[in-house]
C-alpha positions, 0 to 999 in steps of 0.5 A, spaced: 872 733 198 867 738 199 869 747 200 866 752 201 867 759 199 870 762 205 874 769 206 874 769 199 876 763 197 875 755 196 876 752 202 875 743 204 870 743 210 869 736 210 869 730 206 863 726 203 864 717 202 861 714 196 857 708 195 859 706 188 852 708 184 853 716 187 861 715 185 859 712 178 853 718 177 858 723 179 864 721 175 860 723 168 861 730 171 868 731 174 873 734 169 880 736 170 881 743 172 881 749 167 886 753 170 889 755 177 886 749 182 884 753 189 887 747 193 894 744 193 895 737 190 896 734 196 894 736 204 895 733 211 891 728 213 888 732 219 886 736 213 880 730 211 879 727 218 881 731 224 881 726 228 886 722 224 893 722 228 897 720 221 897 727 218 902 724 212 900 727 206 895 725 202 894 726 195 888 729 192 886 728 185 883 736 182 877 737 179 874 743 177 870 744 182 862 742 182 856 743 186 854 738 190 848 737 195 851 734 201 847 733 208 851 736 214 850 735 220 851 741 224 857 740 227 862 745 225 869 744 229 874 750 227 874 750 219 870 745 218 864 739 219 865 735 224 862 728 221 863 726 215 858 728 210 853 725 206 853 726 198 846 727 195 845 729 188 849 733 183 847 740 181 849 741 174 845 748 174 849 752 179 855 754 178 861 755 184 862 762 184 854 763 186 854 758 192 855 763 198 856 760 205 851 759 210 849 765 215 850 760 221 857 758 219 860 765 218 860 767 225 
C-alpha cells in the first residue's frame, strides 16, 4: 500500500505489487506501528483497485509507516493513482512526516 500526506493526514493513494527480491528487501524495514496506525485494519476493496466490483473488506497488515520510492504514473482518479505503482527502492533516510504531496497532485 502506498499514502500520501494529504489535508493532513496519511492517506492510501495506490497500491504497488512485489516481485519476491523487492518483497524480500522491504521485509528487513517493516515493523510494527509504534503507536495509533493512520489507516483502519481493514478497507473496501474499491479502496486498493477501484475498478474492483467486489468492494468486501480486505484486511491490511499495519506497519509503521516507511518511505518508499515508487514510479507513478500520472493518472490521478478522484483520491488516488489510477494504475498500480511500481515499487523502487526504500528511502530508509527520510523520514514520513517530511514527504510533502506533490504540486500537481494538490489541485
Amino acid at each position: 500500500m502506498a499514502g500520501l500526506p494529504i489535508n493532513g493526514e496519511l492517506r492510501i493513494v495506490g497500491r504497488s505489487p512485489l516481485r519476491a527480491a523487492d518483497s524480500k528487501a522491504l521485509a528487513r524495514w517493516l515493523r510494527p506501528p509504534s503507536g495509533a496506525h493512520p489507516w483502519p485494519p481493514t478497507v473496501k476493496g474499491t479502496t486498493l483497485d477501484r475498478f474492483n466490483r467486489d468492494a468486501s473488506p480486505v484486511a491490511l497488515t499495519l506497519v509503521e509507516p516507511i518511505v518508499v520510492e515508487v514510479s507513478a504514473d500520472a493518472a490521478w482518479s478522484g483520491r488516488s493513482f489510477r494504475h498500480a505503482l511500481r515499487f523502487l527502492r526504500i528511502r530508509p533516510e527520510l523520514d514520513p512526516a517530511d514527504v510533502e504531496l506533490p504540486e500537481h497532485l494538490s489541485q
